[in-house]
HTML snippet that shows the backbone in 3Dmol.js (N, CA, C, O; Angstrom):
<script src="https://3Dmol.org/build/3Dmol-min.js"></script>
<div id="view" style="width:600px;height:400px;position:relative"></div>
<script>
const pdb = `
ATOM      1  N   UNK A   1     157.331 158.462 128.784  1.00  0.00           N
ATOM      2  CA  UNK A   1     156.388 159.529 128.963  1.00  0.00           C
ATOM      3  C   UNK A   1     156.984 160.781 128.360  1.00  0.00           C
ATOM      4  O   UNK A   1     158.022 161.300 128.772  1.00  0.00           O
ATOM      5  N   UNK A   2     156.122 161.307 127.177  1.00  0.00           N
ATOM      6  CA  UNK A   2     156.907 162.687 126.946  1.00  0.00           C
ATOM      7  C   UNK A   2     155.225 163.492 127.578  1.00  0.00           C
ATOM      8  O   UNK A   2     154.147 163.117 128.040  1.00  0.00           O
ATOM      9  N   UNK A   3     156.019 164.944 127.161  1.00  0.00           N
ATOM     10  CA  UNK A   3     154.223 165.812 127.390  1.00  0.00           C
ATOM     11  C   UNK A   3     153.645 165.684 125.978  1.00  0.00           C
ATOM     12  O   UNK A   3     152.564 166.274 125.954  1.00  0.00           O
ATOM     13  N   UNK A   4     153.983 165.075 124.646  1.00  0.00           N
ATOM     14  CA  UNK A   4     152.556 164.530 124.458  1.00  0.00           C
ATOM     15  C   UNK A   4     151.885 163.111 124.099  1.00  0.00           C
ATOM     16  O   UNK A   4     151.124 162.602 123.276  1.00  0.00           O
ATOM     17  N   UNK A   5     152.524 162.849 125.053  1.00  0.00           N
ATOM     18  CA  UNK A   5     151.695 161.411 125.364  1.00  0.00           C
ATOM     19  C   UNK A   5     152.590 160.031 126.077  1.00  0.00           C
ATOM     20  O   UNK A   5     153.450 160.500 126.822  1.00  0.00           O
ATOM     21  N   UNK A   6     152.623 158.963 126.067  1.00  0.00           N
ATOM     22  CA  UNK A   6     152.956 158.077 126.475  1.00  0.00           C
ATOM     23  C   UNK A   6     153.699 156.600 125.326  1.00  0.00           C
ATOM     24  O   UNK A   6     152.733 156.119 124.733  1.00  0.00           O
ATOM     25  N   UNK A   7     154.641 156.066 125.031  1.00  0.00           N
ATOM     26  CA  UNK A   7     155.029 155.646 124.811  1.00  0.00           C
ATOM     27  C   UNK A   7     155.535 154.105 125.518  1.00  0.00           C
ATOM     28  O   UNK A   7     155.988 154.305 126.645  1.00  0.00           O
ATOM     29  N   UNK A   8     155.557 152.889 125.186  1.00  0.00           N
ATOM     30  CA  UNK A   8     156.063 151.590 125.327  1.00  0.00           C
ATOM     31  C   UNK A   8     157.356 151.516 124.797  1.00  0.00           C
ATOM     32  O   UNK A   8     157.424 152.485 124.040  1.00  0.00           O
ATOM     33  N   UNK A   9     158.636 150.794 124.761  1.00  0.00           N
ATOM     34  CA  UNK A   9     159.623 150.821 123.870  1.00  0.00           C
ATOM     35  C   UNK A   9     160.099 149.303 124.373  1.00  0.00           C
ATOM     36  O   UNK A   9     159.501 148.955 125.391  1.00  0.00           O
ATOM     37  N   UNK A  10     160.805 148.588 123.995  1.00  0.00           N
ATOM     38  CA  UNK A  10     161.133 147.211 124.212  1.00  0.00           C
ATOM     39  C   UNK A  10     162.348 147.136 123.376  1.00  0.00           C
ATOM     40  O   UNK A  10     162.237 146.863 122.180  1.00  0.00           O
ATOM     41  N   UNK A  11     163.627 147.384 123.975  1.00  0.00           N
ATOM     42  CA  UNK A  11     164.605 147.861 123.760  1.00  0.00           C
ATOM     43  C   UNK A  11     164.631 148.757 122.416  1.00  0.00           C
ATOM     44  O   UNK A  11     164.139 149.849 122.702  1.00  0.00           O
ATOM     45  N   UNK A  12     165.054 148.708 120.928  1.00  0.00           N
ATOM     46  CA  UNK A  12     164.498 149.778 120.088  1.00  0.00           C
ATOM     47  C   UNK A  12     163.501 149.692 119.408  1.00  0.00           C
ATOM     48  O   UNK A  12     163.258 150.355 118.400  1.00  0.00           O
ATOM     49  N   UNK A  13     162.924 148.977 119.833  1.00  0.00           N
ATOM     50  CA  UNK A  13     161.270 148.630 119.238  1.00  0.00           C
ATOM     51  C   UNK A  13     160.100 149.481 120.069  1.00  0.00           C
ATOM     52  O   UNK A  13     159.700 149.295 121.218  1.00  0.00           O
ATOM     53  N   UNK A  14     159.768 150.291 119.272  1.00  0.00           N
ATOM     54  CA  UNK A  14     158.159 151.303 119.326  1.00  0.00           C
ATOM     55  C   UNK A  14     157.352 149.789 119.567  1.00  0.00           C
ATOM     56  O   UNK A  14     157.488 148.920 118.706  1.00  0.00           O
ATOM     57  N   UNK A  15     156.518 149.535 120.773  1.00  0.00           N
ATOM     58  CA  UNK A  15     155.237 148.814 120.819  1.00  0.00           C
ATOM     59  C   UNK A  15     154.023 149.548 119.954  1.00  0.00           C
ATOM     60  O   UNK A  15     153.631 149.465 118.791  1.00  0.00           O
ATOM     61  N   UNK A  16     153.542 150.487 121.399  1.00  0.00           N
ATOM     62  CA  UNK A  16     152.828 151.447 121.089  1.00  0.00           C
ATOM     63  C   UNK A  16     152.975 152.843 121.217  1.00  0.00           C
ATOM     64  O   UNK A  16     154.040 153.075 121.788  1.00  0.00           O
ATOM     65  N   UNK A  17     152.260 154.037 120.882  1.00  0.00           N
ATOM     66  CA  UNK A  17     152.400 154.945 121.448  1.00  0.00           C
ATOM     67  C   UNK A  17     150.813 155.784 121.119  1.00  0.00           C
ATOM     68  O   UNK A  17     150.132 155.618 120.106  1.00  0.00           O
ATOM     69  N   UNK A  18     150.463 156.775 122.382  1.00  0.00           N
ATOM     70  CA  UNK A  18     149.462 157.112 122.336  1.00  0.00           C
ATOM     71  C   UNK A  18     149.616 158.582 123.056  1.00  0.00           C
ATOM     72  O   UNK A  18     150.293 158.904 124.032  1.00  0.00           O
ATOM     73  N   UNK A  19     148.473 159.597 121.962  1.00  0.00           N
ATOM     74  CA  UNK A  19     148.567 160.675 122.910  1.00  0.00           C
ATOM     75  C   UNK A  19     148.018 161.119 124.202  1.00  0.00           C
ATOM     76  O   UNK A  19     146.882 160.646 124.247  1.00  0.00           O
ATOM     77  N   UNK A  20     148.217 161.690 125.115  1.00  0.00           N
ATOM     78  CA  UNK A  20     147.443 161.604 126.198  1.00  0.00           C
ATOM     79  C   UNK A  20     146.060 162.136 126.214  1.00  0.00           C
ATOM     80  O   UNK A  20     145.335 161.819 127.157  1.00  0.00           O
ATOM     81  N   UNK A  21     145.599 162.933 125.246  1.00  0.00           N
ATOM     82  CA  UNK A  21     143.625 162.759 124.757  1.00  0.00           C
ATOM     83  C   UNK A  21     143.389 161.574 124.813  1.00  0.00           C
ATOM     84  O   UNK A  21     142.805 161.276 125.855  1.00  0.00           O
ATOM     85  N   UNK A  22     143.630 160.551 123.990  1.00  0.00           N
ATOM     86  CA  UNK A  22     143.469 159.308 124.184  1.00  0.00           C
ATOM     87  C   UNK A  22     143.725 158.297 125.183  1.00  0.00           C
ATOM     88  O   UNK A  22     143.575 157.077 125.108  1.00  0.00           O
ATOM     89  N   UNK A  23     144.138 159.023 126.136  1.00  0.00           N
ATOM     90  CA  UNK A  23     144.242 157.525 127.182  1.00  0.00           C
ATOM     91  C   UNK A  23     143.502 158.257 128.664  1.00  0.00           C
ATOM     92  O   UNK A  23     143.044 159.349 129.000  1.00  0.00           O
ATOM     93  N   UNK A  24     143.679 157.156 129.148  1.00  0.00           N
ATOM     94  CA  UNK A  24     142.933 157.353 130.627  1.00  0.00           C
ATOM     95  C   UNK A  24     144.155 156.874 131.394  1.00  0.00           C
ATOM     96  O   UNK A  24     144.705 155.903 130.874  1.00  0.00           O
ATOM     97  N   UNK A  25     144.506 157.169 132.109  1.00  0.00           N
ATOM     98  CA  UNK A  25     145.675 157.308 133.340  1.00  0.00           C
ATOM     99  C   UNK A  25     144.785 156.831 134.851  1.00  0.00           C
ATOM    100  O   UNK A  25     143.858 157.527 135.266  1.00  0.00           O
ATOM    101  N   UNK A  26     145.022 156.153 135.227  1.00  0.00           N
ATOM    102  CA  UNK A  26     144.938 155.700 136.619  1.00  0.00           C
ATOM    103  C   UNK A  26     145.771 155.151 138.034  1.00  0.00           C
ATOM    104  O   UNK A  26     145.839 153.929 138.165  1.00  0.00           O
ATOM    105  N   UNK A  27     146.102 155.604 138.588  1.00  0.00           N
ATOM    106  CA  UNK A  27     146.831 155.275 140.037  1.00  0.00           C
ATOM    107  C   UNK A  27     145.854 154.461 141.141  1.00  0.00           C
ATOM    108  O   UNK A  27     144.780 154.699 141.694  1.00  0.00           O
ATOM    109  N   UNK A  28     147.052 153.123 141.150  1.00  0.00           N
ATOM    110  CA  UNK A  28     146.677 152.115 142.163  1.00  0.00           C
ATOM    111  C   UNK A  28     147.710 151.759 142.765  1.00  0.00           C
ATOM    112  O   UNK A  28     148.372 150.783 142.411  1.00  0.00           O
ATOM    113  N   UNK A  29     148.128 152.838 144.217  1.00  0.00           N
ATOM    114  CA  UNK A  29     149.322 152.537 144.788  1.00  0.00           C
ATOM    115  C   UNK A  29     150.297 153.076 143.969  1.00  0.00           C
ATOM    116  O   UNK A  29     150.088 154.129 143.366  1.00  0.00           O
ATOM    117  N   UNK A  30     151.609 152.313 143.857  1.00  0.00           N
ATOM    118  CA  UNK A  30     152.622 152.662 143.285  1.00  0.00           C
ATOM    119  C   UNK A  30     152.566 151.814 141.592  1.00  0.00           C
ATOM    120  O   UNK A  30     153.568 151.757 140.879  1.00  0.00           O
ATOM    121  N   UNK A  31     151.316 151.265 141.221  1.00  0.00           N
ATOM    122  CA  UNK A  31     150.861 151.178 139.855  1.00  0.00           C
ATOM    123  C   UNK A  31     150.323 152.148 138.937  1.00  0.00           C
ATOM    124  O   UNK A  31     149.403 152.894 139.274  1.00  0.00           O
ATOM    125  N   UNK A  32     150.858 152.176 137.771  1.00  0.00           N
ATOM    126  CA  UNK A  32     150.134 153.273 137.217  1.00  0.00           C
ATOM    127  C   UNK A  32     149.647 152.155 136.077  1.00  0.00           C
ATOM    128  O   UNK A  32     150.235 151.150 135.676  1.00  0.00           O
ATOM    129  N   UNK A  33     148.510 152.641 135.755  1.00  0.00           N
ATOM    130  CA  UNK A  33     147.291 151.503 134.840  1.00  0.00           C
ATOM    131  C   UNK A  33     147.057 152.534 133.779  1.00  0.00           C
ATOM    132  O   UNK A  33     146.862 153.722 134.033  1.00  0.00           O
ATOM    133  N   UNK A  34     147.086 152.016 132.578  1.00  0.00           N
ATOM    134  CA  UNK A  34     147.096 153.412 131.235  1.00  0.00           C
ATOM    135  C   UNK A  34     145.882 152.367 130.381  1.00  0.00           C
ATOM    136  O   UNK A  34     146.168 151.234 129.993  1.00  0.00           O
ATOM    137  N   UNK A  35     144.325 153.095 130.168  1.00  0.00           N
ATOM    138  CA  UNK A  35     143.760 152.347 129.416  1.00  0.00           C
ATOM    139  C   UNK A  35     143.272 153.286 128.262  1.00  0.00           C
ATOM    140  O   UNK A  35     143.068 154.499 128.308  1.00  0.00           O
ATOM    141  N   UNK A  36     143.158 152.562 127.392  1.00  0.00           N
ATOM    142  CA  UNK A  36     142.904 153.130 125.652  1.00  0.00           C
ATOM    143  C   UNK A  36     141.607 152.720 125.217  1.00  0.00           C
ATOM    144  O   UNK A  36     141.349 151.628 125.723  1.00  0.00           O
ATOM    145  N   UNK A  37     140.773 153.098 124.559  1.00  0.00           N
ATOM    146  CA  UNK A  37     139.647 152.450 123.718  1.00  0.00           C
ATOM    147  C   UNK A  37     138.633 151.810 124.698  1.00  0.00           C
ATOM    148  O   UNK A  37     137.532 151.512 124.236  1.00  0.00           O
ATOM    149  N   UNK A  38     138.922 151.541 126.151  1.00  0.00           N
ATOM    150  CA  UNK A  38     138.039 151.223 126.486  1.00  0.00           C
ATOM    151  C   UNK A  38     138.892 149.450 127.524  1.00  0.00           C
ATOM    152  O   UNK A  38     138.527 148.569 128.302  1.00  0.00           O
ATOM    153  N   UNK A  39     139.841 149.792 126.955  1.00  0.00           N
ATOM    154  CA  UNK A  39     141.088 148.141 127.545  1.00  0.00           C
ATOM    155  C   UNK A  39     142.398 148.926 128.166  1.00  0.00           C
ATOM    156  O   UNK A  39     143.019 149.929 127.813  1.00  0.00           O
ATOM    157  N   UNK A  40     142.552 147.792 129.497  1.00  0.00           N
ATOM    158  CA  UNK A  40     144.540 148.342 129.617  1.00  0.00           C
ATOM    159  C   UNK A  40     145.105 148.067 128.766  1.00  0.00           C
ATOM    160  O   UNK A  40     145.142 146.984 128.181  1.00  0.00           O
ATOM    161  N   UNK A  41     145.964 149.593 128.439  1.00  0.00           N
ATOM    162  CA  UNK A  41     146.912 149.200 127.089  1.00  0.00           C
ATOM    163  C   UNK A  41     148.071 148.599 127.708  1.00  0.00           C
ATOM    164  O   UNK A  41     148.758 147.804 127.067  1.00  0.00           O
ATOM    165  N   UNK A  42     148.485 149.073 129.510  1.00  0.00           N
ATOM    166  CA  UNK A  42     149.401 148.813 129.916  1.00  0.00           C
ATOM    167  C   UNK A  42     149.663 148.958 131.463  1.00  0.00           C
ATOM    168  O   UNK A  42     149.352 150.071 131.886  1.00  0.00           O
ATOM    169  N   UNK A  43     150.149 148.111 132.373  1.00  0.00           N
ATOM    170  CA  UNK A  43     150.416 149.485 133.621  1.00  0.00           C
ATOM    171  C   UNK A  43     151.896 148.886 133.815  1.00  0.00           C
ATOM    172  O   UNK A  43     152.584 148.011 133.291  1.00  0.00           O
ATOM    173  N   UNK A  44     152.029 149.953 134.987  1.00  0.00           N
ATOM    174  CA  UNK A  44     153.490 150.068 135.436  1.00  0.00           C
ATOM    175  C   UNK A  44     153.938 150.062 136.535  1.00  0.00           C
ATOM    176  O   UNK A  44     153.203 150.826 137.160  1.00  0.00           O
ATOM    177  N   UNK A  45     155.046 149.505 137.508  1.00  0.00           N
ATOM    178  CA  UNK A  45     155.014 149.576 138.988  1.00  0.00           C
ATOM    179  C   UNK A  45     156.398 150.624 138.716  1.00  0.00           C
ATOM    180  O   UNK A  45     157.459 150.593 138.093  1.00  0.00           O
ATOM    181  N   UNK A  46     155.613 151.578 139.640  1.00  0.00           N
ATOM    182  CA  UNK A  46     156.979 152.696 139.490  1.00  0.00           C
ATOM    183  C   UNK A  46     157.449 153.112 141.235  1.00  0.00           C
ATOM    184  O   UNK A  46     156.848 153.165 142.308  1.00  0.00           O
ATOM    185  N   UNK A  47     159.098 153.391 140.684  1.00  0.00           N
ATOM    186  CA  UNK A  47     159.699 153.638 142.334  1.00  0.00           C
ATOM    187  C   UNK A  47     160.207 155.121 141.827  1.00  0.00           C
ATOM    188  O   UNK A  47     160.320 155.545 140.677  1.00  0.00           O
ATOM    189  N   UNK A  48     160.461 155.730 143.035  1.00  0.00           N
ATOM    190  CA  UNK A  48     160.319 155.907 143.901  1.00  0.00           C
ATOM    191  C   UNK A  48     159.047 156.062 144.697  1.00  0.00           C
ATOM    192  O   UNK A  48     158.291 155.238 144.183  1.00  0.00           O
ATOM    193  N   UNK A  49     158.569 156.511 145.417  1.00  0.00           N
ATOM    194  CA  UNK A  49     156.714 156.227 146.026  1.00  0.00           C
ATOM    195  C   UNK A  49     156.394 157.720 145.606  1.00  0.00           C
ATOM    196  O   UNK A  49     157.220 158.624 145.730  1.00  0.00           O
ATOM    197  N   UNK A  50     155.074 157.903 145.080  1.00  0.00           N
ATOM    198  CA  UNK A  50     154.862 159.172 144.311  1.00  0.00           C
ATOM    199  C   UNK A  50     154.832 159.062 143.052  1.00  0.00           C
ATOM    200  O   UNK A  50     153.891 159.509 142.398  1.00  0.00           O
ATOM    201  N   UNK A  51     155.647 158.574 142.623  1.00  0.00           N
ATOM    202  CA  UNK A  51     156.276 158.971 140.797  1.00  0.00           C
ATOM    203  C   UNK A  51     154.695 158.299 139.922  1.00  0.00           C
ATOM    204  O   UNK A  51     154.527 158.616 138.744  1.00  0.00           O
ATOM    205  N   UNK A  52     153.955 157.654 140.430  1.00  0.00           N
ATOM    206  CA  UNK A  52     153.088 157.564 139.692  1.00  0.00           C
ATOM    207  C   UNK A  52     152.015 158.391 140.108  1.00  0.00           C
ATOM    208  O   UNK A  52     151.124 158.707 139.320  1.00  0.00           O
ATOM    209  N   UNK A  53     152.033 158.721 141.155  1.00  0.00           N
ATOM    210  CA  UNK A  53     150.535 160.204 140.933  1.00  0.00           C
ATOM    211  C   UNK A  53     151.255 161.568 140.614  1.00  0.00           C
ATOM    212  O   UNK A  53     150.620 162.610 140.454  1.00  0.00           O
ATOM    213  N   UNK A  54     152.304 161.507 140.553  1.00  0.00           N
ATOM    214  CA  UNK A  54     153.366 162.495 139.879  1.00  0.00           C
ATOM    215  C   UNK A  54     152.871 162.661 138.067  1.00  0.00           C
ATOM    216  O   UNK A  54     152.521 163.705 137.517  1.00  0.00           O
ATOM    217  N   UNK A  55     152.994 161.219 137.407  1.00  0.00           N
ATOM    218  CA  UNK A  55     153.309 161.090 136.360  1.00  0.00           C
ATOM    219  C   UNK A  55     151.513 161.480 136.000  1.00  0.00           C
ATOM    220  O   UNK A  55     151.185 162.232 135.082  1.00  0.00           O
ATOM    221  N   UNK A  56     150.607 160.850 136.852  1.00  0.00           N
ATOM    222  CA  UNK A  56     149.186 161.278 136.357  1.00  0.00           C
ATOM    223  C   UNK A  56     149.002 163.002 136.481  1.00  0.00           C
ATOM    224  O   UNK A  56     148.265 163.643 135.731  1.00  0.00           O
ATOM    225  N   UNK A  57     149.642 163.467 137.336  1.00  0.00           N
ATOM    226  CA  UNK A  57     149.193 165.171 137.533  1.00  0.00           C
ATOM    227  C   UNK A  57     149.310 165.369 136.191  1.00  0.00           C
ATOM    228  O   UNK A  57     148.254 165.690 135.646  1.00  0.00           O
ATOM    229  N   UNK A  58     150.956 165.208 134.986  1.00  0.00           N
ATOM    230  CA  UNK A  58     151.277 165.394 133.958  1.00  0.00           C
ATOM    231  C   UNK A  58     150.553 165.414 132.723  1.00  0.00           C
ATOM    232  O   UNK A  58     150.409 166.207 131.792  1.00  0.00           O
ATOM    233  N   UNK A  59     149.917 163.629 133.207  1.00  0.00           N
ATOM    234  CA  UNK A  59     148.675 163.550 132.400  1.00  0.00           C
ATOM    235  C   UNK A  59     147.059 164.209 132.328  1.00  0.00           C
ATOM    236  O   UNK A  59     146.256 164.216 131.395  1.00  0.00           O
ATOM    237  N   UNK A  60     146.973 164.677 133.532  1.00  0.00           N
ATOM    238  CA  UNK A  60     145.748 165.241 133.563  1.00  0.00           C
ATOM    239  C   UNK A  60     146.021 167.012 132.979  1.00  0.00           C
ATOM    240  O   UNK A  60     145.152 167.753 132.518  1.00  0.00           O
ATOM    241  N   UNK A  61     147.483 167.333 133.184  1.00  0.00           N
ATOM    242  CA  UNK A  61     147.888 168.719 132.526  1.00  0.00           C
ATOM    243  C   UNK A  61     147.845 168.561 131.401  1.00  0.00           C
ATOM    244  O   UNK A  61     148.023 169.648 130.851  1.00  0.00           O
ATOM    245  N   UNK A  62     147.636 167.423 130.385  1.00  0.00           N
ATOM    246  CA  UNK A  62     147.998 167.423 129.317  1.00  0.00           C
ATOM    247  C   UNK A  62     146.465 166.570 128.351  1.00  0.00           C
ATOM    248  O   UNK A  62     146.301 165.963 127.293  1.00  0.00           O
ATOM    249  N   UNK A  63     145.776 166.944 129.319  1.00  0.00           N
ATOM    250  CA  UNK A  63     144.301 166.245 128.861  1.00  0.00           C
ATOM    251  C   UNK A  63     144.249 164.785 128.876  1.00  0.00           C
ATOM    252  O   UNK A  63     143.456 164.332 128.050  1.00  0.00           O
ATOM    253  N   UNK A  64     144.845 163.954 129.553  1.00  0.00           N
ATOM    254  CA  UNK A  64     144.064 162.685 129.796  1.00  0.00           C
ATOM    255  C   UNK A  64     143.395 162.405 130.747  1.00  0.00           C
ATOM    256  O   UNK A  64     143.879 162.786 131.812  1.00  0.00           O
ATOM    257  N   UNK A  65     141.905 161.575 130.844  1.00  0.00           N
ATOM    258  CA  UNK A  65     141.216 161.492 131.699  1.00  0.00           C
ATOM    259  C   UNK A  65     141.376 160.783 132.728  1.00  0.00           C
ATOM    260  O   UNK A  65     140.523 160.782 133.615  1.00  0.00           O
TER     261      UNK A  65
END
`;
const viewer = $3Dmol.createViewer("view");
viewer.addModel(pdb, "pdb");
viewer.setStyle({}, {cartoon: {color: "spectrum"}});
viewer.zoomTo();
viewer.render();
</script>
């Protein structure tokens, strides 16, 4: 996650990366669900408890829906 946008990495391999205009951010529990175009591009189970409606405030500061 930078502030502008969201990134995948798989050890030094770029998957994807997208800016946060383009994605939609969603919190389910301690899942965070990132969808693109209309599909999940990805989600994530994040610890500590918080860190994913943490990580959406970021995104909604930074224009994702």
């Amino acid at each position: 996650m930078t502030s502008r946008g969201l990134q995948l990495w798989e050890r030094s391999a770029l998957l994807w990366r997208h800016p946060w205009p383009e994605l939609r951010v969603l919190v389910d529990g301690p899942r965070l669900r990132v969808h693109h175009e209309g599909h999940e591009a990805g989600h994530m189970l994040l610890e500590p408890p918080g860190a994913a409606q943490e990580i959406r405030m970021v995104a909604a500061r930074h224009a994702a829906g």
